[in-house]
VEXRO-31998 format. One record per residue (C-alpha): residue in one letter; x negated, y, z negated. Coordinates in steps of 0.001 Angstrom, whole numbers, padded with zeros to 6 digits, always signed. Layout:
% residues N
AXYZ;...
END
This chain:
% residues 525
X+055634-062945-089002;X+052502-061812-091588;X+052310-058910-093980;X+048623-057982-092866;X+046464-056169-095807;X+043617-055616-093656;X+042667-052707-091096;X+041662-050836-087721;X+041953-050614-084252;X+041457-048974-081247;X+041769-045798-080513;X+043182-043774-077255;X+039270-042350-076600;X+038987-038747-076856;X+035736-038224-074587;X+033668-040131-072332;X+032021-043154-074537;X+028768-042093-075690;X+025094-044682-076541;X+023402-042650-079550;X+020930-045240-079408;X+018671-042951-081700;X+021413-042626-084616;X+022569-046364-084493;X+019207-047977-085588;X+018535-051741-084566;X+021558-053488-083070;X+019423-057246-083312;X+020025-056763-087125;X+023935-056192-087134;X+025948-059422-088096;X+027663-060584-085169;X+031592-060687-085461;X+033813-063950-085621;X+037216-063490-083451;X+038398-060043-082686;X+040906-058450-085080;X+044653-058075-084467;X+045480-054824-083921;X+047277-054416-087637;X+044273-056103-089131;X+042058-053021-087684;X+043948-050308-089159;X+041407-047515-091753;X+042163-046650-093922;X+043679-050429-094915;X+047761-049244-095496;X+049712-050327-098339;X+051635-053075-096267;X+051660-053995-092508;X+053655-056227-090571;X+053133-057457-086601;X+056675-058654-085126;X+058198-058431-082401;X+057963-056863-078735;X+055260-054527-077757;X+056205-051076-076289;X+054728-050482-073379;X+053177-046817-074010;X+052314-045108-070690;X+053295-042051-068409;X+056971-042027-069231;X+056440-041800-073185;X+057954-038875-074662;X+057445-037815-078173;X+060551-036387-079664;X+061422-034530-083302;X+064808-034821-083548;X+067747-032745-083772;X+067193-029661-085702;X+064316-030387-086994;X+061793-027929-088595;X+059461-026026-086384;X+056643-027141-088646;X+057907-030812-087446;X+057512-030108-083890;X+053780-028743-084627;X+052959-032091-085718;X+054746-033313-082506;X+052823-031225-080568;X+049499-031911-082072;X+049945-035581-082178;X+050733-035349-078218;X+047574-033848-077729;X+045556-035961-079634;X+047316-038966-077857;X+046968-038397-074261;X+044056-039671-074055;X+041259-039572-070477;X+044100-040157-068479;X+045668-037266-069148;X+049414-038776-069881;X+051939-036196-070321;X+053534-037340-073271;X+056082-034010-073273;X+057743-032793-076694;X+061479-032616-076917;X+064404-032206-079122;X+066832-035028-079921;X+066596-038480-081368;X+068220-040909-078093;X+065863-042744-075653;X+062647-044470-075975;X+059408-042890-076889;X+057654-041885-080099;X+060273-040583-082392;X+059348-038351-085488;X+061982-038326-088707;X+062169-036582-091346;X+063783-038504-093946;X+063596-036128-097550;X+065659-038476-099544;X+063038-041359-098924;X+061624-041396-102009;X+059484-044798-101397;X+057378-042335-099289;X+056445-039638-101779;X+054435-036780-100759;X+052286-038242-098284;X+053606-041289-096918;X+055414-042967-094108;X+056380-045705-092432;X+056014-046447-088410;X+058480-048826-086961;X+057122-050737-083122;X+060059-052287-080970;X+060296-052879-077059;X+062903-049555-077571;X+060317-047274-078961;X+057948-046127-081824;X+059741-044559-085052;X+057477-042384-087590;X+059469-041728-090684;X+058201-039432-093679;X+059753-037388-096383;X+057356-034428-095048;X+055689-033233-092377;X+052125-034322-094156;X+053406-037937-094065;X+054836-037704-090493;X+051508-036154-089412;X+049424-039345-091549;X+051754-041612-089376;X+050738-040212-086315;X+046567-040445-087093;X+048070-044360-088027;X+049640-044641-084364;X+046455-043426-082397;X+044643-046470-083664;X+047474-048583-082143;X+047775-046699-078896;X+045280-048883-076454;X+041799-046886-076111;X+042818-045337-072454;X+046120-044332-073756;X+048280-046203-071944;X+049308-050241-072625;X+051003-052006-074527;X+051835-050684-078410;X+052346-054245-080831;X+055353-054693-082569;X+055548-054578-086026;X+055791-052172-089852;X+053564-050470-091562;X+054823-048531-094809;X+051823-046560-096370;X+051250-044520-099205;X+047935-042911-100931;X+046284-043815-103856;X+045150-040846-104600;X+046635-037356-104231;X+043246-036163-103724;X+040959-037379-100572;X+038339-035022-100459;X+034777-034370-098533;X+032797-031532-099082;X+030144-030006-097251;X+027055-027312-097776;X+026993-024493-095679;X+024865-022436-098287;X+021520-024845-098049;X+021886-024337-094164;X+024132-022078-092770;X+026650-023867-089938;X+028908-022179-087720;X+032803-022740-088249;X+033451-024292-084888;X+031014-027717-086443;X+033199-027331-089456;X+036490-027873-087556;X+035532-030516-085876;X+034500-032344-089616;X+038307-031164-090380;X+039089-033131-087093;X+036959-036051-087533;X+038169-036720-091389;X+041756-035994-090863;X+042003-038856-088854;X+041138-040935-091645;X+043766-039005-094125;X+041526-037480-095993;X+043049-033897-097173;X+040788-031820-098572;X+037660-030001-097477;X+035587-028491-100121;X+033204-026146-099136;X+030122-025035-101028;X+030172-021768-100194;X+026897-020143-102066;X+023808-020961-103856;X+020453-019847-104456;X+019367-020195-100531;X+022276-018149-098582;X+025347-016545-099100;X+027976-017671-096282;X+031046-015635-096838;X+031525-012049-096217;X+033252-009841-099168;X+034534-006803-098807;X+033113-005281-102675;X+029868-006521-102348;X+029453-006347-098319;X+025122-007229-098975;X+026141-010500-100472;X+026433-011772-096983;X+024419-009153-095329;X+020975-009482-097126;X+021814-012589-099257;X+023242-014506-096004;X+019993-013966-093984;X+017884-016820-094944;X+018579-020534-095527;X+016299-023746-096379;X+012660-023493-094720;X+012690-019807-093891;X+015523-019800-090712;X+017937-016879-089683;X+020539-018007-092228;X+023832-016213-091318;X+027716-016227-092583;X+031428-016346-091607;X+033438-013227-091799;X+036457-013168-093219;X+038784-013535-090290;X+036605-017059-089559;X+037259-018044-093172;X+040830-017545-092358;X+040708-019078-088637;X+039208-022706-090375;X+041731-022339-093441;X+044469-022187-090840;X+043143-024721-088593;X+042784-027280-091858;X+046252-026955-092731;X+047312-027812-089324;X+046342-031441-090239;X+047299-030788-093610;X+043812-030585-094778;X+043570-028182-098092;X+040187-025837-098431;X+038659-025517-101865;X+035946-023023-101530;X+033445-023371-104280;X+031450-020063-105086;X+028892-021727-107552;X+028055-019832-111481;X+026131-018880-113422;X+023585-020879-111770;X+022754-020842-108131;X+022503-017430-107454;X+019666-016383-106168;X+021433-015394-103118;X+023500-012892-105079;X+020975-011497-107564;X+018780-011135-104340;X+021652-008887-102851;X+022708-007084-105882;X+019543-006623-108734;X+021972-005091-111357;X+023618-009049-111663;X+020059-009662-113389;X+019353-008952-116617;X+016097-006959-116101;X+017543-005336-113088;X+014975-006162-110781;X+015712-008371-107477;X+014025-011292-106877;X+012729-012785-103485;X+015407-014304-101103;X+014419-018552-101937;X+014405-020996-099045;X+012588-023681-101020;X+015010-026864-102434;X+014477-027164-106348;X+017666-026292-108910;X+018225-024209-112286;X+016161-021531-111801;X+019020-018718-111260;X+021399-017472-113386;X+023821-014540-113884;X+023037-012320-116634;X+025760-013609-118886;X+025429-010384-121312;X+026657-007493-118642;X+030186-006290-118292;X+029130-005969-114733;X+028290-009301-114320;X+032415-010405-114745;X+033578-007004-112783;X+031639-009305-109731;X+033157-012467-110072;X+036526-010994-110458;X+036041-008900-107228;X+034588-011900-105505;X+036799-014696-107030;X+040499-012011-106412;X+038821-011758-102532;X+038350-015371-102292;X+041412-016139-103914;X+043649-014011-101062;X+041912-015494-098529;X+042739-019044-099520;X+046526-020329-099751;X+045777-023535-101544;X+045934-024080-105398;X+042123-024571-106397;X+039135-022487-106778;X+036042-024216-107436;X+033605-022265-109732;X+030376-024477-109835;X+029123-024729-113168;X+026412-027310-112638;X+022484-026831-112917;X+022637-023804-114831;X+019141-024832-116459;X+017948-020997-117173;X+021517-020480-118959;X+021450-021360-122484;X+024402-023764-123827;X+026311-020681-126043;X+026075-018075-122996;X+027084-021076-120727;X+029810-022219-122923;X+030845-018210-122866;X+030504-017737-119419;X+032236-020211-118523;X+035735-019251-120600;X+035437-015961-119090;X+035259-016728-115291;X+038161-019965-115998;X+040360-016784-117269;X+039457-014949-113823;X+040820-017520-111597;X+043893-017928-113380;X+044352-014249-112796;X+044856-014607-109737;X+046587-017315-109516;X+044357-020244-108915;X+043322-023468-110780;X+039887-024188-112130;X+037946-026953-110470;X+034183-027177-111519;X+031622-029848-111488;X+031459-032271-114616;X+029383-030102-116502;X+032274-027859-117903;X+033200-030548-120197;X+030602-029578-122440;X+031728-026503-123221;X+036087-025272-123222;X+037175-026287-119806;X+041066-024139-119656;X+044132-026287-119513;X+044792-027961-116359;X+040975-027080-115225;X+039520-030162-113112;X+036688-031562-113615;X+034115-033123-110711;X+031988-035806-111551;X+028660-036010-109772;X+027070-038676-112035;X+024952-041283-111775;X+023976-044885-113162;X+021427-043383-114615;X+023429-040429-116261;X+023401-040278-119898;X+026251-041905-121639;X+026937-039019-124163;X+027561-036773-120648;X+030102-039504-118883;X+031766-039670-122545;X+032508-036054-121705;X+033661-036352-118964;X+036166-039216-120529;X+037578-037578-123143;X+038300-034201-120781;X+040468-036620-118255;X+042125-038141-121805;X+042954-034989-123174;X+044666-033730-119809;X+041793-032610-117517;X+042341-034252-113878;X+039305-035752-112693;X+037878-035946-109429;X+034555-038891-108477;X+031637-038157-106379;X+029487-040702-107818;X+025748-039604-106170;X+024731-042964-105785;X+027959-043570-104204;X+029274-040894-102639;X+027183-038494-101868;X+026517-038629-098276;X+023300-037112-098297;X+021338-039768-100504;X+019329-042277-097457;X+020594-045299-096423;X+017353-046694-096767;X+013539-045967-096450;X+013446-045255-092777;X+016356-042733-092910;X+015011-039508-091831;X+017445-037146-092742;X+018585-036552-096506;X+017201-037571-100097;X+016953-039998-102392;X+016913-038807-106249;X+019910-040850-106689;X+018853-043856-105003;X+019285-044594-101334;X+022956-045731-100655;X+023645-048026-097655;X+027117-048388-096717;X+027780-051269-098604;X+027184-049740-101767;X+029208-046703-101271;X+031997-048548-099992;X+031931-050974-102959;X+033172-049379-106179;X+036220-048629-107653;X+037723-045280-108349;X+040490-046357-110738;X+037867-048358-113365;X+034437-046308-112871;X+034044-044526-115375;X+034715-046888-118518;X+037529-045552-120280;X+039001-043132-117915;X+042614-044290-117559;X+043058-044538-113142;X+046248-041510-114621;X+043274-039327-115097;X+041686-039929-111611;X+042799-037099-109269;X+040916-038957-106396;X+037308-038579-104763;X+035126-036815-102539;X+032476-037533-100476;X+030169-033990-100663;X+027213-033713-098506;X+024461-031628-099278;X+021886-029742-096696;X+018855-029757-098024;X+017635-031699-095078;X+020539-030951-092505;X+020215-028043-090172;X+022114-029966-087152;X+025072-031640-086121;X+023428-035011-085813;X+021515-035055-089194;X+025147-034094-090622;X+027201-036770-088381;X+024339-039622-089068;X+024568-039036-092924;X+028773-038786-092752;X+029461-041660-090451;X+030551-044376-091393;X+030524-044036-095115;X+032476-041093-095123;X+035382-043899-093849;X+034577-046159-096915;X+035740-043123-099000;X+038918-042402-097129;X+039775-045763-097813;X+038456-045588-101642;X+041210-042568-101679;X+044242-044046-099245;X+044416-047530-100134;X+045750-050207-102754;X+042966-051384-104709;X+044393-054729-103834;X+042904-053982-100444;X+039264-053119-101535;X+037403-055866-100218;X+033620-055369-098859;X+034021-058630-096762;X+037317-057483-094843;X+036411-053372-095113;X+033304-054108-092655;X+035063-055996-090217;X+037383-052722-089998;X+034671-050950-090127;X+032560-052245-087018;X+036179-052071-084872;X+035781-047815-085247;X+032726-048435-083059;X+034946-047385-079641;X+036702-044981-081525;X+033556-042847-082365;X+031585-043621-079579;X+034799-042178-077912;X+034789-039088-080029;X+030529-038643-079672;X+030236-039096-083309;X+026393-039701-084104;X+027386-042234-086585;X+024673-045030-087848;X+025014-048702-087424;X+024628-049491-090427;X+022796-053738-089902;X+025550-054738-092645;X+028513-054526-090685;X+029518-056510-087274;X+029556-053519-084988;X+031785-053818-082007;
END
């Protein structure tokens, strides 16, 4: 018997194994592996405490998944969902059904669990069965994405014995990508919501607008996707959602308990919107639609009542449309906005999503001016930022302000791995998967008390991504290192044991056709 801090196994394969020689780079360089990992070792993100003992259960064609005896509906989704995602290429039937008695996979709710909190669970492996056991459906669904990396990779075999009980960090486990730079339909954003939910990550933010494209239709100002949506980086169609897709991805995230934060970006990146609408400017005339890359040109003409009349309309729309707690106002870049007007526009647009109902997230730049009570702040920083900015930023997340990390020469997803990386940028310095794996949340920012951290996100901008590939190459894997940042102890940050995790994902995303990159630092399987 072993309490096992380290992580990941196989998967049951979704899809027919896939090569993506192209997006895996030079296998020669990758560090060969020592002995194979138990299958508790393997587990990503690493959980709080696991234990192998005992019997295996033999998982196979007669495996039923069942949710108990009166159990919520919302508890049989999960069954339901986690059936489907376990049956693997050989098609088991794995069946849902009431009741608690006989073997199988049995789901519990268990609300007076209070070990468990919000989010977590435990899973229990004997020769008699498989028990998942959560105060909520959230934590019975994070149990499940914990058993498909213990089911064997063709879905049927032998399950180890053993315990794991898990809890998050971090309440918030967030990735964000750019569908303003270039605009991507919402079927290749559900299967991001797919591919991090897995991993128990729970929020997607998505960076809705900027000075390229407009990707949201709204009722008030219908030309904002119209005209404003039609172009993207380099001078292609552009395009946007309307608002039943909005609501189709919203619905589909919160099926795997993923939350949406949908970011429409002020006073700066607008060129989109002043584009659409010239009486947003100040000298009322339109500019030219922008498909070029550089920042801080735009901005809303602070100084017209007509100017808040929009983001009202836009922000009450927006705010309908989404049933989760945050709206995320931008606030960054706003170069062409001078500090009072910022400082001013800012106060007025926090004071429109209250209104209806929402809470203020913006990007780290709010702290110089009055972010509202409770607003959250998103720090984008650097190791080159200036310390007088990350002081800022500490003294907001002292005086109450939750804070989420995106460190860009951490976490951003779109900075280069290395020189040869074709895809993405490298202002921030190129970040190889060691690096954005290796830092931690809880002691980043010198003086922010870990109390203050809300959690982190992983955004990825599209300057240079206009396909699924380019998107999944940048993502994969260090999109994992940040689920793990945001899921697990820090006792359990470790780069040596993280990459031998790490390279035992290789079936699972080969399985899943993930164009991930093999990165030389880690022991690929």
């Amino acid at each position: 018997m072993r309490v096992l801090r380290r992580t990941l196994g196989t998967l049951l394969a979704l899809g027919a194994v896939v090569s993506c020689t192209a997006a895996h780079g030079d296998d020669a360089k990758a560090t060969r592996r020592p002995a194979a990992l138990a299958p508790y070792e393997r587990l990503l993100p690493a959980p709080a405490s696991a234990r192998a003992e005992g019997a295996p259960y033999v998982f196979g064609a007669g495996t039923v998944i069942r949710t108990g005896v009166g159990a919520p509906e919302e508890v049989r989704r999960v069954g339901e969902l986690l059936a489907e995602q376990l049956r693997g290429p050989g098609g088991l039937p794995l069946p849902v059904v009431d009741g608690e008695d006989g073997d199988g996979v049995r789901l519990r709710l268990d609300t007076g669990d209070a070990e468990l909190g919000a989010e977590g669970y435990r899973l229990r492996t004997t020769a008699a069965g498989i028990t998942l056991t959560a105060r909520t459906p959230a934590g019975l669904f994070h149990a499940g994405q914990t058993l498909r990396q213990l089911v064997p990779v063709r879905g049927a075999g032998g399950v180890p014995g053993g315990t794991v009980v898990d809890v998050p960090r971090f309440a918030y486990r967030g990735a964000m990508v750019d569908v303003a730079r270039h605009h991507f339909p919402v079927e290749q954003v559900k299967r991001y919501v797919d591919q991090l939910a897995q991993y128990k990550i729970n929020t997607l933010h998505l960076h809705l607008t900027d000075d390229q494209g407009w990707r949201l239709a709204i009722d008030s100002w219908p030309r904002l996707a119209e005209y404003g949506g039609a172009s993207e980086v380099g001078g292609g169609p552009g395009g946007h959602w309307t608002k039943e897709e909005y609501r189709d991805l919203v619905a589909y995230a919160a099926e795997r308990y993923v939350d949406v934060v949908p970011e429409i970006d002020m006073p700066g990146h607008v060129n989109a919107a002043l584009a659409s609408y010239p009486e947003l400017t100040c000298d009322g005339k339109a500019p030219e639609r922008y498909t070029g890359i550089k920042v801080g040109f735009s901005s809303l003409c602070v100084g017209k009542e007509r100017t808040y009349e929009f983001i009202d309309q836009v922000l009450g729309e927006l705010a309908e449309l989404t049933p989760g707690r945050y709206l995320h106002i931008g606030g960054d870049e706003a170069h062409s906005t001078p500090a009072a007007d910022y400082a001013a526009f800012m106060d007025r647009a926090q004071q429109v999503v209250a209104k209806h109902g929402k809470t203020v997230v913006a990007w780290h730049q709010l702290a110089s001016a009055r972010p509202a009570p409770g607003a959250v702040l998103q720090y984008w920083g650097h190791d080159r930022t200036a310390a007088a900015e990350k002081a800022a930023v500490v003294a907001a997340g002292k005086s109450g302000h939750p804070v989420i990390l995106s460190p860009a020469d951490h976490a951003y997803l779109d900075m280069k791995y290395d020189t040869a990386t074709k895809p993405g940028l490298a202002w921030a310095g190129y970040v190889p998967v060691q690096r954005s794996y290796s830092w931690n949340p809880g002691s980043y920012l010198p003086g922010l008390p870990e109390s203050a951290v809300l959690g982190v996100e992983a955004p990825l901008w599209t300057e240079t991504v206009a396909n699924r590939f380019d998107w999944e190459l940048l993502a994969f894997p260090r999109v994992l290192g940040l689920a793990e940042l945001g899921w697990s102890p820090a006792s359990a940050l470790d780069w040596p044991a993280y990459r031998e995790r790490l390279a035992a994902q290789a079936p699972r995303l080969d399985a899943q056709e993930i164009a991930y990159y093999r990165a030389p630092e880690v022991p690929w399987e």
